[in-house]
Structure formats: C-alpha cells, structure tokens
C-alpha positions in Angstrom: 0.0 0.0 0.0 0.9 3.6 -0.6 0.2 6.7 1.7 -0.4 9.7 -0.2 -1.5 13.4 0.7 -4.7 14.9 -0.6 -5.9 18.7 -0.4 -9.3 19.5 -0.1 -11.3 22.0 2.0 -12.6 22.4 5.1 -15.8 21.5 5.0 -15.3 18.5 2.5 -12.7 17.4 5.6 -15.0 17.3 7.9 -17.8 15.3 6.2 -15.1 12.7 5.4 -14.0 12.4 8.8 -18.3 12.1 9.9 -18.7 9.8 7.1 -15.6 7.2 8.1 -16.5 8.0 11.6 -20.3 6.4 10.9 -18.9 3.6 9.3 -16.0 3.1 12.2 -13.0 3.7 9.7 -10.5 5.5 9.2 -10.5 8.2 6.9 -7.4 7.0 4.7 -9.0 3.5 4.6 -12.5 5.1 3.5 -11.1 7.0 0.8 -8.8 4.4 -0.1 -12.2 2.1 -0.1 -14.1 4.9 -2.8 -10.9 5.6 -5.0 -10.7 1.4 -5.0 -14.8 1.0 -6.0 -14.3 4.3 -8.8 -11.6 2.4 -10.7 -13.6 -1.0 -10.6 -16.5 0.8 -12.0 -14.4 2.4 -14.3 -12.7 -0.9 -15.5 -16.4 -2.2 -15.7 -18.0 0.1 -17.8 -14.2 0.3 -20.0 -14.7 -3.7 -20.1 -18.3 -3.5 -21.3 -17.8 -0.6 -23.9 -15.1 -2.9 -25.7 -17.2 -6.2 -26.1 -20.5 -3.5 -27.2 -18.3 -2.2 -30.1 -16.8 -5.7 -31.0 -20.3 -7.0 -31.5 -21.3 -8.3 -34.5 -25.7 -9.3 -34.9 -26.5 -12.8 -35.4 -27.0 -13.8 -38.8 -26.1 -10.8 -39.8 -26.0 -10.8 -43.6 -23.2 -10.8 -46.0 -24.4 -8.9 -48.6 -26.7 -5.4 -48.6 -29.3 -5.1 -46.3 -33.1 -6.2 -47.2 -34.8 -3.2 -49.2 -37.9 -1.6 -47.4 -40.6 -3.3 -50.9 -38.9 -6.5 -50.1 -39.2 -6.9 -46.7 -43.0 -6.9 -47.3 -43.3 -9.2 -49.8 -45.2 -12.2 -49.1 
C-alpha cells in the first residue's frame, strides 16, 4: 500500500471524517475504499464498452441489407 497526501477544503474534511467515523474507519481506509470502487466501476464500464463495439448481430448478412418493398413481400 501507498500513503499519499490529498488537499481539499474544510468542510469537505469534515464530512469525510463524519462519514468514516459512521462507518468506524478511518479516513485514509475510506477514501482508499471509494478511489478502489471508482476504478472497478471504471474498469467495468471500459470492459463492457469494448465487447459493445466488438459486437457483431446474429445472422447478420453478408451482402446489402433487405430493401424496405422487399421486406414486405409475401
């Protein structure tokens, strides 16, 4: 693990230190626990993106799509 030194203000300070005091943590260990969940999420959503743009539709068809008359015909 890595110890690190963030700046924020004064009232953002305190809610932090409210927040890990509800949760009976640390602050340092609740941030760490956010920063952690933000790049999961982040990895996630990056994860899903890639296999939504590498999909290709069933049966999709190797020539030009079906004209509008001919899709009606019976």
């Amino acid at each position: 693990m890595k110890n690190i030194t963030i700046t924020m203000d004064d009232a953002a300070a305190e809610w932090v230190r409210v927040e890990a005091a509800k949760r009976g943590t640390s602050v340092s260990r609740l941030v760490g626990e956010w920063l952690g969940e933000k790049m999961r999420q982040e990895d996630a959503y990056a994860q899903a993106m890639r296999e939504a743009l590498a999909f290709e539709a069933w049966g999709a068809a190797s020539g030009p799509y079906l004209q509008r008359d001919g899709m009606y015909e019976r």
